[in-house]
N, C-alpha and C positions, 0 to 999 in steps of 0.2 A: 485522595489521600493527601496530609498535609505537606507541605515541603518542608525535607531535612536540609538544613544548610551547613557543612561539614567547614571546621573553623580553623584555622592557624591561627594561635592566640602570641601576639609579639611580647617577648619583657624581656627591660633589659636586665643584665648578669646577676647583676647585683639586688631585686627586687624579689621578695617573695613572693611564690607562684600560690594560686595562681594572679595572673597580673589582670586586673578587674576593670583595670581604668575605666573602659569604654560598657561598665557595668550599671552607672546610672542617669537614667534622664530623667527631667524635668518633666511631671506629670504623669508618668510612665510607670506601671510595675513589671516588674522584671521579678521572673524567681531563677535562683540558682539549685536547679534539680541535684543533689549529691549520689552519689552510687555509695556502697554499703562501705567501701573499701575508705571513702573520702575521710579527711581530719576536719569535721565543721567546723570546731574551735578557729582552723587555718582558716576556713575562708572566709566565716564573720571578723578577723582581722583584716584581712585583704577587703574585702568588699567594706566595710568602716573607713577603712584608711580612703576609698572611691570615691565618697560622697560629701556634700557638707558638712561644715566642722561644727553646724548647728544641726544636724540630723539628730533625729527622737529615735529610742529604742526599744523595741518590742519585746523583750524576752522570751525564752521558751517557758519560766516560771514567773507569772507575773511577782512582782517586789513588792510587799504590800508592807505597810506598818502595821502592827498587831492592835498595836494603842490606842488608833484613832477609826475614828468612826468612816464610813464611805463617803463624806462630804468630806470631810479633810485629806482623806487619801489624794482624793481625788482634786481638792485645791491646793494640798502642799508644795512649797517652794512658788507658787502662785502669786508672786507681790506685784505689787503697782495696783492692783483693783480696790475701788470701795469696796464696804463691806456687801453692801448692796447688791452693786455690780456682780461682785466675784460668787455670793448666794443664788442670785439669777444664772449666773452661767452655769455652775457646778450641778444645779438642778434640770436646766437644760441636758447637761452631760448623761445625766443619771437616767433621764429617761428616756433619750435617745437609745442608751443601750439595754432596755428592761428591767432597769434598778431604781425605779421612782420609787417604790413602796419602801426602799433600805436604804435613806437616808443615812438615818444612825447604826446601822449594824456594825459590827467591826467584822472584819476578816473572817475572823476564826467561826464566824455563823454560818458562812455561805459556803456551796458547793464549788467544786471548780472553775464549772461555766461561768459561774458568775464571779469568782473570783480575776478570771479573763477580761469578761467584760467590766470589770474596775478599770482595768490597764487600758481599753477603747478607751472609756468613758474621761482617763486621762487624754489621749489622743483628742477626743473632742473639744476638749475643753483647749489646750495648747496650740493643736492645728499645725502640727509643723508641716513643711515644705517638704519636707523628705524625712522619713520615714528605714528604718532598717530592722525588718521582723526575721528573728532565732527560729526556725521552726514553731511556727505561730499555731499554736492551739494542738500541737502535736500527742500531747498525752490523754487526748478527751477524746469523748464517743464522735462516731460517724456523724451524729445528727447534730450535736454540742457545735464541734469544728463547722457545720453548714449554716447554723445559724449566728454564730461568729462571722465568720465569712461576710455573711449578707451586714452585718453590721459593718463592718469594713470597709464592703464597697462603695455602702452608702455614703459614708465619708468620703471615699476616695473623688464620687460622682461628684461629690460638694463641692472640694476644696482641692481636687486633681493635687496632691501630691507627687511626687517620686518615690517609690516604693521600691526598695528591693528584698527580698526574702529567700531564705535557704529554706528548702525540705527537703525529704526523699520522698516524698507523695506523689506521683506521676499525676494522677488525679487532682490536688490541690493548684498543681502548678497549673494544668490544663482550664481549672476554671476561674484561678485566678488573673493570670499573667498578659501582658502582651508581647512580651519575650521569655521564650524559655531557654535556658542557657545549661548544660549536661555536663557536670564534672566528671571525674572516674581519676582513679590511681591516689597513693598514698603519698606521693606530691601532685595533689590536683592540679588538673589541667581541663579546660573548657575542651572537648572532643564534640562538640553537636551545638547546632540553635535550631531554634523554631520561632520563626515569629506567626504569632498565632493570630490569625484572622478570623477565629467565630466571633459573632454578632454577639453584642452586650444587649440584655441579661442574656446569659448562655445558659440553656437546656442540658444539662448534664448527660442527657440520653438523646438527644438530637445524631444522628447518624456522624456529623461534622466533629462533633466531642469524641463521639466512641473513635471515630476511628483518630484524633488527634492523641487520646489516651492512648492508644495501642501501638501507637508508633515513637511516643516517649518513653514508652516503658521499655517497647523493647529495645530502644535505644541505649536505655540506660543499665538493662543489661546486658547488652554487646560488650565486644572486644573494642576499646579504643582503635581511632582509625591511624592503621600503621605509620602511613604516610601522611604529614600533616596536609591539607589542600588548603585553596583561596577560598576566597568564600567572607571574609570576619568583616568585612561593612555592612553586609547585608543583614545579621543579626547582631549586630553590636554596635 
């Protein structure tokens, strides 16, 4: 069974909870599992405020422009490149994430999935270092969010970012993550970590996963731990 490592999370008085500091590394994804109770809005401020003040951002609804075609989406604000250049990358982008054939589509053509995979296909193209994804792919099918996913990783394998991400997906967290971090209460508070040691690519039914899922979730519907304990090096 995986190990729970129960957290006393420090902030001082004056900083809005919860206090994330020790919420991003370099190369690293981390998710911040929320319980139903949690104010995400609070903690994508808090965890923003963590990381580089160059960090890219994921959204839970990718932002797209209605106007412009999926090459421009996806080069806009893109300066400094030839024209060249920046056509060779942007097409790169596109088809790393299964959108070679909709160059020119606009928006309003495409399904959601792929309306996601624009927002990757951004990420590919930019490459930032760190990374801050809103419940990434939250509104889409079971299989939509898997194959997303695997787009992601793929990236991440590339170009090892920092990645931190909110859900409430017990599941998501489990196959994304190499730290899982458990909010709970209506002033969040990190009550639980996990650092998760299944083997990349992870088997989502591998005995190691089911039971790493079954101990995040019932984590995250526990009671917070009354007594704060030591423990917050170890997964933070």
């Amino acid at each position: 069974m995986p190990d729970i490592i129960p957290l006393q999370v420090p902030h001082a008085a004056d900083a809005p909870p919860p206090a994330l500091a020790g919420c991003f590394r370099a190369g690293e994804i981390v998710a911040l599992l929320l319980a139903d109770d949690v104010d995400r809005s609070e903690v994508v401020r808090s965890a923003s405020g963590a990381m580089p003040a160059n960090a890219a951002h994921l959204t839970r609804e990718p932002a797209l422009r209605a106007w412009l075609s999926l090459s421009e989406n996806v080069a806009f604000g893109r300066g400094g490149l030839s024209s060249f250049s920046r056509e060779g990358l942007v097409a790169n982008a596109l088809g790393r994430t299964g959108l070679g054939g909709l160059a020119q589509a606009r928006p309003g053509e495409l399904d959601a999935e792929q309306r996601h995979a624009v927002a990757l296909a951004r990420i590919y193209l930019s490459r930032p270092a760190a990374l801050l994804m809103d419940e990434p792919f939250a509104p889409l099918s079971h299989g939509a969010r898997a194959r997303l996913e695997e787009i992601l990783l793929t990236f991440w394998r590339e170009s090892r970012p920092g990645i931190v991400l909110t859900t409430r997906d017990a599941g998501q967290a489990a196959r994304l993550a190499d730290r899982i971090l458990v909010l709970r209460g209506r002033t969040p508070r990190i009550v639980a970590g996990f650092v998760n040691l299944q083997p990349r690519p992870r088997d989502p039914e591998s005995a190691g996963m089911r039971a790493l899922r079954r101990e995040v979730a019932r984590t995250l519907m526990a009671a917070p731990f009354a007594t704060p304990r030591p423990g917050l090096a170890a997964a933070m």
